[in-house]
C-alpha positions in Angstrom: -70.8 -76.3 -321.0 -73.8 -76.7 -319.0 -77.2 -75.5 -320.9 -78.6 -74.1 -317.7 -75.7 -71.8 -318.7 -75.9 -70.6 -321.9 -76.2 -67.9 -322.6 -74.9 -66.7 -319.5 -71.9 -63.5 -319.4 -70.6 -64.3 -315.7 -70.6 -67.6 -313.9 -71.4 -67.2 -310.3 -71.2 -70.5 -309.6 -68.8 -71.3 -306.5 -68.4 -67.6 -305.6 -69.5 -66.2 -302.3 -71.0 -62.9 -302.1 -70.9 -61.4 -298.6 -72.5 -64.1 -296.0 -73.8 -66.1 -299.4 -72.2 -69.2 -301.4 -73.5 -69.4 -304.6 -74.5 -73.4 -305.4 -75.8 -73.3 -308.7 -78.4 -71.1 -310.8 -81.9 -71.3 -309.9 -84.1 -70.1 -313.0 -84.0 -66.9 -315.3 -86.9 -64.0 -315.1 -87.6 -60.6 -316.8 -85.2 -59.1 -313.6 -82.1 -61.8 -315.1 -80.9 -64.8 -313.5 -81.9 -65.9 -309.7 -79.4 -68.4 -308.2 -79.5 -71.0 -305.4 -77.2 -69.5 -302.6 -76.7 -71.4 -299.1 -75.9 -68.7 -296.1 -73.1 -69.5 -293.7 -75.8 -69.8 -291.1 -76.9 -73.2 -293.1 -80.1 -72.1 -295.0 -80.4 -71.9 -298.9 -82.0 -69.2 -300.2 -82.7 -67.9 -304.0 -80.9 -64.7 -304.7 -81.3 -62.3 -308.0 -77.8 -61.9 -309.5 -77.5 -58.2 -309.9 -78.6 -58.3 -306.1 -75.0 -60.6 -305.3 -72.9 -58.5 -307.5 -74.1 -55.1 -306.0 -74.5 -56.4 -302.3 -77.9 -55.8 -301.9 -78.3 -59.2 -300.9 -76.1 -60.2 -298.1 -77.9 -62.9 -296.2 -80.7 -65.6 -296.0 -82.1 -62.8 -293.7 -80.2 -63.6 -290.1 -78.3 -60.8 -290.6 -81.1 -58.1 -291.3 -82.7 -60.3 -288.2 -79.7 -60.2 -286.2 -79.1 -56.2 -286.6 -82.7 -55.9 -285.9 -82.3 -57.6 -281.9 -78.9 -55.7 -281.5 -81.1 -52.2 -282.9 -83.7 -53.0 -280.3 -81.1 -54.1 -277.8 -79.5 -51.1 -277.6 -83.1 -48.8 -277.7 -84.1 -50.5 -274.7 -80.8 -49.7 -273.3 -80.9 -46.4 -274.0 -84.4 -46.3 -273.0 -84.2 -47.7 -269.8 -80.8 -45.9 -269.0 -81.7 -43.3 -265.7 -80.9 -39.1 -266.7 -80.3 -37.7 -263.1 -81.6 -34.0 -262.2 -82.3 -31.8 -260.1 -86.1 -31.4 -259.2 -87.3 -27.7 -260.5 -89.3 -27.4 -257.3 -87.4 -28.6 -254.6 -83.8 -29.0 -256.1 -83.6 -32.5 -255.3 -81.7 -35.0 -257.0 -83.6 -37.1 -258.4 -83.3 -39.6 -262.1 -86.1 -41.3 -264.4 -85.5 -43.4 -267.7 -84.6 -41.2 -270.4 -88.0 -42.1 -272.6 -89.9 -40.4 -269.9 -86.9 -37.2 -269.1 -87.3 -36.0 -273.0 -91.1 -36.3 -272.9 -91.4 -33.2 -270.6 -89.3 -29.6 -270.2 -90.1 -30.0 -266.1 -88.8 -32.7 -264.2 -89.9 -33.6 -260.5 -88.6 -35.7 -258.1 -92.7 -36.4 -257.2 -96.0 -36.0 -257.2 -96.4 -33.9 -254.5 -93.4 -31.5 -255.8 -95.2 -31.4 -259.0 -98.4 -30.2 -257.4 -97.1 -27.2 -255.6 -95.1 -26.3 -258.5 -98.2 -25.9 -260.3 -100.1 -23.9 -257.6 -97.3 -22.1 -256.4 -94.9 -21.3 -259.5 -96.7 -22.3 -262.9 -98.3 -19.2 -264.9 -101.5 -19.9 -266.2 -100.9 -19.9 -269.2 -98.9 -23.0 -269.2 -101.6 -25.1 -267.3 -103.5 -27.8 -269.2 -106.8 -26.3 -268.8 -105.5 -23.1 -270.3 -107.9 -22.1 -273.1 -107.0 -18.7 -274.0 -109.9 -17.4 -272.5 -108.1 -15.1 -269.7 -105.2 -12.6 -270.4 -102.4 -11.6 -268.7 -103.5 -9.6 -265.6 -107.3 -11.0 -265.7 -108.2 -12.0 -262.5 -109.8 -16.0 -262.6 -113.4 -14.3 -262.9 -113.2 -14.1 -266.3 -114.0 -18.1 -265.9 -116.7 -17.4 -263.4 -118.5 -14.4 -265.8 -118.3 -16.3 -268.7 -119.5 -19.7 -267.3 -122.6 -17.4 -265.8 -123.4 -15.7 -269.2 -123.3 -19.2 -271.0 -125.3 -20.8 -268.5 -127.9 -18.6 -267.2 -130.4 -21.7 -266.4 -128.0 -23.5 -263.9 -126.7 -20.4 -262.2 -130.7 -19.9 -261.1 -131.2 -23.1 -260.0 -127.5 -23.2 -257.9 -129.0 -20.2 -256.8 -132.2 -21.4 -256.0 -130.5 -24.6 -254.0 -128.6 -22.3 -251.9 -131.4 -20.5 -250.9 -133.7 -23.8 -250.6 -130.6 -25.0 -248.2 -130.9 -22.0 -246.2 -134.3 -22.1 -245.5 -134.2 -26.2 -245.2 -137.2 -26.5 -247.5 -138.5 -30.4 -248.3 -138.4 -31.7 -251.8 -136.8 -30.5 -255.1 -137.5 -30.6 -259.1 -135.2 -31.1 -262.2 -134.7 -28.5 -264.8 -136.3 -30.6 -267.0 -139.1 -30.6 -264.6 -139.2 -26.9 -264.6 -138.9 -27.0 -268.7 -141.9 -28.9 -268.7 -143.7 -26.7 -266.2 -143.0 -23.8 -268.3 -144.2 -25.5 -271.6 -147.5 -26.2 -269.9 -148.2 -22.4 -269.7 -146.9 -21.6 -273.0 -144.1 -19.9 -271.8 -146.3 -17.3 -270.0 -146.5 -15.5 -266.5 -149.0 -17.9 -264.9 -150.7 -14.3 -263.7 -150.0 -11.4 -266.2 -150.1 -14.1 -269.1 -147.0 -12.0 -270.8 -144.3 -13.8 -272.9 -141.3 -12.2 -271.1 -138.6 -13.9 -269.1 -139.9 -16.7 -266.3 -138.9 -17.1 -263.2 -139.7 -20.1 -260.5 -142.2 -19.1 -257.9 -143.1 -20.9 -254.7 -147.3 -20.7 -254.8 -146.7 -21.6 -250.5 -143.7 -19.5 -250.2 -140.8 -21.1 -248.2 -141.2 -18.9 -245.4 -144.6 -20.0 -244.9 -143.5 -23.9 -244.8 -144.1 -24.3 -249.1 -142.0 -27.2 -250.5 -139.7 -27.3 -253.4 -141.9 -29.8 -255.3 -142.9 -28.9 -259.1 -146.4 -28.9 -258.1 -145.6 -25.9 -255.3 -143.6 -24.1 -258.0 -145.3 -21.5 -260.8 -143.5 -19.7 -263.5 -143.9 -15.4 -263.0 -142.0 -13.0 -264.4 -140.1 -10.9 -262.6 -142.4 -8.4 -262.2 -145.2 -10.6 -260.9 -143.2 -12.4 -258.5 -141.6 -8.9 -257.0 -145.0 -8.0 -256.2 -145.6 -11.5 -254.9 -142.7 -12.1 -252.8 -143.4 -13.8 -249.7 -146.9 -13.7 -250.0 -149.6 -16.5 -250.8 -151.1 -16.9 -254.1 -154.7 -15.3 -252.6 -153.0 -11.9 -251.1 -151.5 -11.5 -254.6 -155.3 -11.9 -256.6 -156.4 -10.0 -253.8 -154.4 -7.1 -254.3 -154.6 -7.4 -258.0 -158.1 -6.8 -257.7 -157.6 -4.1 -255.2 -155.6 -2.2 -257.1 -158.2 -2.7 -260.2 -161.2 -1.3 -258.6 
C-alpha cells in the first residue's frame, strides 16, 4: 500500500464526486485529508474530503460561476421585462421596466400626466415637501404665518423692497449692512436713544427723492419713526424741541 495512504479509512482515489475526479491525495491538515481533484471542465483543484463526500464541493468553481451569469441573466431579464398599465391620471396605456413599476404605487404614462396629477388630484399630505406642519382643513397659510414668525428680518426687508420698487428709489443695502448699522448705535433709536425694537428709516425720505443707500438709512423705533414719517430729519428735531419748550 501506498504510505501517502496509511492510515487512511476510505480511498477516494479514482472516484468522482459531482463535476470532480479524484487524482490522488494532496496533503493531510487538522480539517483531514485534502485531495487533488481535476473538474470536467479541465482544471485541477485541491478539495477537503469531507467536502467530496457531503457535496459541498462540486466544482473547480465554473459551476458556482456559471449559476452566477444564468442568476444575473435572468435578473436582467426580469428587470428589463415592460409591466403595462394604465396611467392613474389619464387612463392611458402605457408600460416601463418592471425595476422602475415596483419602485412607486403611481404610475404615469408622463411627465406632464404626472404634474397635473399632483396639482389637480394629490392630497397634501402625500407630496414630498409635506412636513407635517399643516392639518387637514388648514388652508396653505399656515406655511406663509410660520415662515413670517421665523423670519421677521427678511419679511421687513421684502417689504421694504416692495415699497422701494414702488416708489423707484436709487440704490439698496444688505442686511448685513443694516446689522452693522444697527451695531454702530448700540442697538439704540438714533433719536430717543431707547433699546427697544429698530426699524430702518430714510433720513431723506423716499418721497422727497432719499435713496436706499446705508448711509440715507437710520435705525428708529417705531415710535420715533411714526412721528417722523415723511418728514426730514430737521422738522423732526424741530418739533422735538417744540414740543419741549
Amino acid at each position: 500500500m501506498d504510505d501517502k495512504l496509511a492510515g487512511i479509512k476510505v480511498n477516494l482515489i479514482g472516484r468522482k464526486h459531482n463535476m470532480l475526479e479524484v487524482l490522488d491525495i494532496y496533503d493531510r491538515t487538522r480539517q483531514g485529508t485534502r485531495w487533488l481533484c481535476k473538474c470536467e471542465c479541465g482544471e485541477e483543484t485541491v478539495v477537503n474530503g469531507y467536502k467530496l463526500k457531503n457535496g459541498l464541493t462540486k466544482s473547480c468553481g465554473c459551476l458556482k460561476n456559471k449559476h452566477s451569469e444564468e442568476t444575473k441573466r435572468k435578473i436582467s431579464e426580469a428587470n428589463n421585462k415592460q409591466i403595462h398599465f394604465n396611467c392613474d391620471y389619464c387612463n392611458e396605456r402605457s408600460s416601463e421596466k418592471r425595476s422602475s413599476f415596483n419602485k412607486y404605487e403611481k404610475h404615469f404614462c408622463s411627465k406632464k400626466c404626472y404634474s397635473d396629477y399632483v396639482k389637480e388630484r394629490m392630497d397634501y399630505t402625500e407630496m414630498n415637501a409635506y412636513k407635517g406642519v399643516r392639518k387637514p382643513g388648514e388652508s396653505k397659510q399656515v406655511y406663509h404665518r410660520r415662515y413670517v414668525k421665523k423670519h421677521p428680518e427678511r419679511i421687513a426687508r421684502l417689504k421694504a423692497e416692495r415699497y422701494l420698487r414702488e416708489r423707484n428709489a436709487e440704490g439698496s443695502h444688505t442686511l448685513e449692512d443694516w446689522d452693522k448699522l444697527k451695531m454702530k448705535f448700540n442697538n439704540k433709536c438714533a433719536h430717543c436713544g431707547e433699546k427697544k425694537e429698530l426699524t430702518k428709516d430714510h433720513i431723506v425720505p423716499l418721497l422727497k427723492g432719499g435713496t436706499n443707500y446705508i448711509s440715507n438709512i437710520q435705525p428708529l423705533c417705531r415710535n420715533c419713526n411714526s412721528k417722523k414719517w415723511a418728514k426730514d430729519e430737521s422738522d423732526l428735531l424741530e418739533g422735538a424741541t417744540n414740543g419741549s419748550s
